[in-house]
C-alpha positions as CSV (number, residue, x, y, z in Angstrom):
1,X,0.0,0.0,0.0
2,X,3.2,2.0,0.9
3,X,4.6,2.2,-2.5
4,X,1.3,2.8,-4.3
5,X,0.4,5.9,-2.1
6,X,4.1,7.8,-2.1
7,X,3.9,8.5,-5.6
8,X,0.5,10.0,-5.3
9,X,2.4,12.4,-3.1
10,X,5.2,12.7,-5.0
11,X,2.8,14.1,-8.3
12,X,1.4,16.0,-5.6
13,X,4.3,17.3,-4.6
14,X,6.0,18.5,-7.7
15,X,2.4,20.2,-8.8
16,X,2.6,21.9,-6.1
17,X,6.3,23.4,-6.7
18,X,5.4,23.5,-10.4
19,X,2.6,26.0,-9.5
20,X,4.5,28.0,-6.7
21,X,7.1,28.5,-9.4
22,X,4.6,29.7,-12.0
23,X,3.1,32.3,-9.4
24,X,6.2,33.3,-8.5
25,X,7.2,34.1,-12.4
26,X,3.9,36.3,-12.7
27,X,3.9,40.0,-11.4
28,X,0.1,41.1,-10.4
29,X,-0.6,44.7,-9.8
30,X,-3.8,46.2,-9.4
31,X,-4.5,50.3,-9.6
32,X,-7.6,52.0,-9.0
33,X,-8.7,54.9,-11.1
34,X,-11.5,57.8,-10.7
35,X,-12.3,59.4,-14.6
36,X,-13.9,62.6,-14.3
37,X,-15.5,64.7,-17.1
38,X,-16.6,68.4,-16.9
39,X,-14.7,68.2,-13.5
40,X,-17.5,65.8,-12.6
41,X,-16.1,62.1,-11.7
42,X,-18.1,59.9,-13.6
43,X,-16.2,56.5,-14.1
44,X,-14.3,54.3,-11.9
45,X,-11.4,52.5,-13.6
46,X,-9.5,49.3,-12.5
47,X,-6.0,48.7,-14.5
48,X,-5.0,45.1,-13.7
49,X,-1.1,44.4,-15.0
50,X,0.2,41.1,-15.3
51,X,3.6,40.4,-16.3
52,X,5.8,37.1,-16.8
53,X,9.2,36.3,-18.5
54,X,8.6,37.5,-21.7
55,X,5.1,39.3,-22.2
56,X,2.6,41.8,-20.2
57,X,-0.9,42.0,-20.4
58,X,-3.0,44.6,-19.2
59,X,-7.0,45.2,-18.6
60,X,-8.7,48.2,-17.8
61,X,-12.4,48.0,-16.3
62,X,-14.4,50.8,-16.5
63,X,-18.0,51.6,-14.9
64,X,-20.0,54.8,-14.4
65,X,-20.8,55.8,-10.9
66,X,-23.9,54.3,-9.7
67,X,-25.6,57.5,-9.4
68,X,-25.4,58.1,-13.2
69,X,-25.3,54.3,-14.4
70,X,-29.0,54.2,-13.9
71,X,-29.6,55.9,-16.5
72,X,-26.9,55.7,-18.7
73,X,-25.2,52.1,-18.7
74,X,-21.1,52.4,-19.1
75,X,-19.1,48.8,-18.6
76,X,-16.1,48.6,-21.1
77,X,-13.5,46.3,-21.1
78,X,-9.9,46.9,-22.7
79,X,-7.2,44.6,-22.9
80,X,-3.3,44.5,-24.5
81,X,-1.0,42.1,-24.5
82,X,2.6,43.3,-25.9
83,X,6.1,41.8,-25.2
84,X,7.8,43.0,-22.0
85,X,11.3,44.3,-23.8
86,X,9.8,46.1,-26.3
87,X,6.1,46.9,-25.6
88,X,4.9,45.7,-29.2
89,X,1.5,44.8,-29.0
90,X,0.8,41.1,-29.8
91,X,-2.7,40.9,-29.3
92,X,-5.7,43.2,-28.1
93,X,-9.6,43.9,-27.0
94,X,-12.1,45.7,-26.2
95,X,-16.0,44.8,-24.8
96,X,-18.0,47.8,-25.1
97,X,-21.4,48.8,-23.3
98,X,-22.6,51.7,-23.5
99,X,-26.5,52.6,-23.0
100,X,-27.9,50.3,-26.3
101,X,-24.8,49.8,-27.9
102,X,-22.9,46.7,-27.0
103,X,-20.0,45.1,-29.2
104,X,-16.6,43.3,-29.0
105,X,-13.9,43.4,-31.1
106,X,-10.1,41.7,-30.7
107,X,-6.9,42.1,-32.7
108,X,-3.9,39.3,-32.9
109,X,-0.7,40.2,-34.8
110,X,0.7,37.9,-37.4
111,X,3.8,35.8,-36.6
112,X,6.0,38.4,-38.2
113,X,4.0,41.1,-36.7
114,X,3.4,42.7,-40.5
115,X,-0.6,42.3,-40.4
116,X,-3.8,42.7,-37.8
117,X,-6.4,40.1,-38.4
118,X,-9.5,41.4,-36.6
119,X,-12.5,39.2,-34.7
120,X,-15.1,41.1,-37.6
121,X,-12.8,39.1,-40.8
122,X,-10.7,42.3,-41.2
123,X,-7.3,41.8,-42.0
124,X,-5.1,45.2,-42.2
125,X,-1.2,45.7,-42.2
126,X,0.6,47.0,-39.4
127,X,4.1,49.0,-39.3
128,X,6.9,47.0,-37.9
129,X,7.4,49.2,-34.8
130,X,3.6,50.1,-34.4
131,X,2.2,50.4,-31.0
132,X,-1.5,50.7,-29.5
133,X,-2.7,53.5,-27.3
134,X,-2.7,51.8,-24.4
135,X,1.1,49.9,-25.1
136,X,2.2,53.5,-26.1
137,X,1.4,54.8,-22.8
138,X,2.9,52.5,-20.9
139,X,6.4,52.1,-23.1
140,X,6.0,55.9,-23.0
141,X,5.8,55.7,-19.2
142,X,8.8,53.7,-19.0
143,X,10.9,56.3,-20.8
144,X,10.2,58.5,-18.9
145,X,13.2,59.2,-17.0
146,X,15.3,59.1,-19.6
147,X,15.5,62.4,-21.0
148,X,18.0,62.0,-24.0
149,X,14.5,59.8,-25.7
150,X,12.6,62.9,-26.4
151,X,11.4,64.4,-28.2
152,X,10.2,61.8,-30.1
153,X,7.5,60.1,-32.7
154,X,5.5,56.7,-32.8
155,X,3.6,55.3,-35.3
156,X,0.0,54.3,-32.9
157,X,-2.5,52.5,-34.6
158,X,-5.9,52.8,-33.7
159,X,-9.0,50.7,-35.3
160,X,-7.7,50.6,-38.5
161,X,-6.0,53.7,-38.7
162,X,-2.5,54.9,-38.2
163,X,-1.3,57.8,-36.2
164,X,1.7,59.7,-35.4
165,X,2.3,60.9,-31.5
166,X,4.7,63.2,-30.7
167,X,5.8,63.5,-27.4
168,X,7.2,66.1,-25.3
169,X,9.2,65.4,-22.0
170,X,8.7,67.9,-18.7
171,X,10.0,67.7,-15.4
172,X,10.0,70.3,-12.5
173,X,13.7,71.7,-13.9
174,X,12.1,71.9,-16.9
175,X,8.6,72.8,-16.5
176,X,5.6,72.9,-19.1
177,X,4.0,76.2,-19.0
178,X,0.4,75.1,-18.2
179,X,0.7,72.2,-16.4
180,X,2.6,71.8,-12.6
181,X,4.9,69.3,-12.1
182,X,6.1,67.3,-8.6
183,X,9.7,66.8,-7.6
184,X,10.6,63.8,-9.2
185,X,7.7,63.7,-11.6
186,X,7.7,63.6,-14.9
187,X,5.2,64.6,-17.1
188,X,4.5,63.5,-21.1
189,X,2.7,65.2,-23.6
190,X,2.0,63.4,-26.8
191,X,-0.6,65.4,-29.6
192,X,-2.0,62.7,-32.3
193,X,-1.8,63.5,-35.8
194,X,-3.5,61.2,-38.2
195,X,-1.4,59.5,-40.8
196,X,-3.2,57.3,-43.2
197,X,-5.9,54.2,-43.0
198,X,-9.5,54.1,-42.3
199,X,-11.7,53.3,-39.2
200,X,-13.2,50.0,-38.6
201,X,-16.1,50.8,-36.8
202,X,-18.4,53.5,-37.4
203,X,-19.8,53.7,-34.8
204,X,-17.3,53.7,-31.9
205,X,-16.9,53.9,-28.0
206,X,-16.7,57.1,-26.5
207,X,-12.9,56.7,-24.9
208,X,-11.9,55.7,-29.2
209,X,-14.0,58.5,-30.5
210,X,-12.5,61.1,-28.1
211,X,-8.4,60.0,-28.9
212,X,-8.6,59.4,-32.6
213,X,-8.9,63.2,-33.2
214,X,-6.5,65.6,-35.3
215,X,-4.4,67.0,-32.6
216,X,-5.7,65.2,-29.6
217,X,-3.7,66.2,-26.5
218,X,-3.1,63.6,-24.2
219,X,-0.5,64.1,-20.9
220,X,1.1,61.6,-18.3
221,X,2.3,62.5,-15.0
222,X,4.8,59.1,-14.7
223,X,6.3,58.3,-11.0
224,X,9.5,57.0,-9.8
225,X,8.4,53.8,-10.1
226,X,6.8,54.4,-14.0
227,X,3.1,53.9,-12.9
228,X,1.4,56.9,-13.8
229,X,-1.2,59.2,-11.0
230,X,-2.9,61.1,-13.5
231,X,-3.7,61.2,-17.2
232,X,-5.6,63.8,-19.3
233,X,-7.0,64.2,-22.5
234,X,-8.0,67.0,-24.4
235,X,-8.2,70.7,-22.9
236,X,-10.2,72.5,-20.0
237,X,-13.2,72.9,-19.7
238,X,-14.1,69.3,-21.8
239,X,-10.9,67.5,-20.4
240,X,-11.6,64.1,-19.4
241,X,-8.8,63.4,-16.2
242,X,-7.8,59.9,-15.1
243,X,-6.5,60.3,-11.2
244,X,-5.4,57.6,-9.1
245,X,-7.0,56.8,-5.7
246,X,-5.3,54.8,-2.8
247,X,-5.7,51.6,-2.6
């Protein structure tokens, strides 16, 4: 009976250390956002990073206050997944609700990363060094603190459409002249200037519609530790402002 039972263990055993390894490979952060519109906060937003040898993927919940959901249904869902040395996107997502329209639509790269086939049979091309909006913030985030990478200009695709963003580096040494930076803050400005392509959707989410304008502002105020505390797009008095809360 003694022989037949150790081995149970023994699988046991090494499932056990298989898993505590895995765990231990995957880096889990969660953040906690309040989105406010008009100066009004509207929209609580969870950011969920996962990380592990080779790739990260992100998600980023979003729901409208209760007081306003009532009336006005808000639950989107955006996901990216993009390699961890270079932020290149490999796959991404997005599950929209809003009031009475509701869709979903995901993107995977091609092996050699040269075209985007789409969940709705759309097949595109993509530049070689092309990033998302929400891989460009965060690879933009991580420069941060190196000041010799800006100015500079990526290629951001967005639903079928390319886009150049220039960005802009600040810091309190050198400040921007409408916005106040901390001590050890850094903060990003990127504008969006349309390049070539055409939208996929018509009819899109609000957070797509408001980004993939000529011009669009968008700023970063990036920590030490390259999370971001606060995010803005677009100018006063419309600005829509991402600030972090304490968890």
């Amino acid at each position: 009976m003694e022989t037949l039972i150790m081995p149970k263990f023994k699988t046991i055993g090494v499932i056990i250390i298989l898993a505590s390894s895995l765990l231990a490979r995957n880096k889990t952060e969660v953040i906690n956002y309040e989105v406010s519109y008009l100066r009004i906060p509207l929209v609580n937003m969870t950011l969920t990073w996962v990380e592990d040898d080779s790739t990260v993927r992100v998600s980023y919940e979003n729901r409208l206050k209760p007081f306003i959901n009532v009336i006005h249904p808000v639950h989107n869902i955006y996901r990216v997944e993009f390699r961890k040395e270079d932020f290149h996107p490999l796959s991404w997502s997005k599950s929209i609700s809003e009031g009475d329209m509701q869709f979903q639509l995901s993107a995977r790269r091609s092996g050699d990363g040269r075209t985007v086939a789409y969940s709705n049979g759309s097949r595109v091309a993509f530049p070689a060094d092309g990033l998302t909006v929400f891989s460009a913030t965060h690879f933009l985030a991580s420069k941060a603190h190196d000041p010799a990478f800006f100015p500079t200009t990526l290629p951001v695709f967005i639903d079928g459409e390319l886009w150049e963003a220039t960005a802009t580096r600040y810091d309190a040494r050198h400040p921007h002249p409408n916005h106040g930076v901390a001590p050890g803050e850094i903060l990003i400005q990127t504008e969006l200037h349309y390049s070539s392509g055409s939208p996929l959707i018509q009819r899109n989410d609000v957070l797509t519609n408001e980004i993939a304008k000529e011009g669009t502002q968008f700023f970063l105020w990036v920590q030490k530790d390259g999370t971001y505390s606060r995010a803005q797009f677009g100018k006063f008095p419309k600005a829509v402002v991402l600030k972090r809360l304490k968890n």
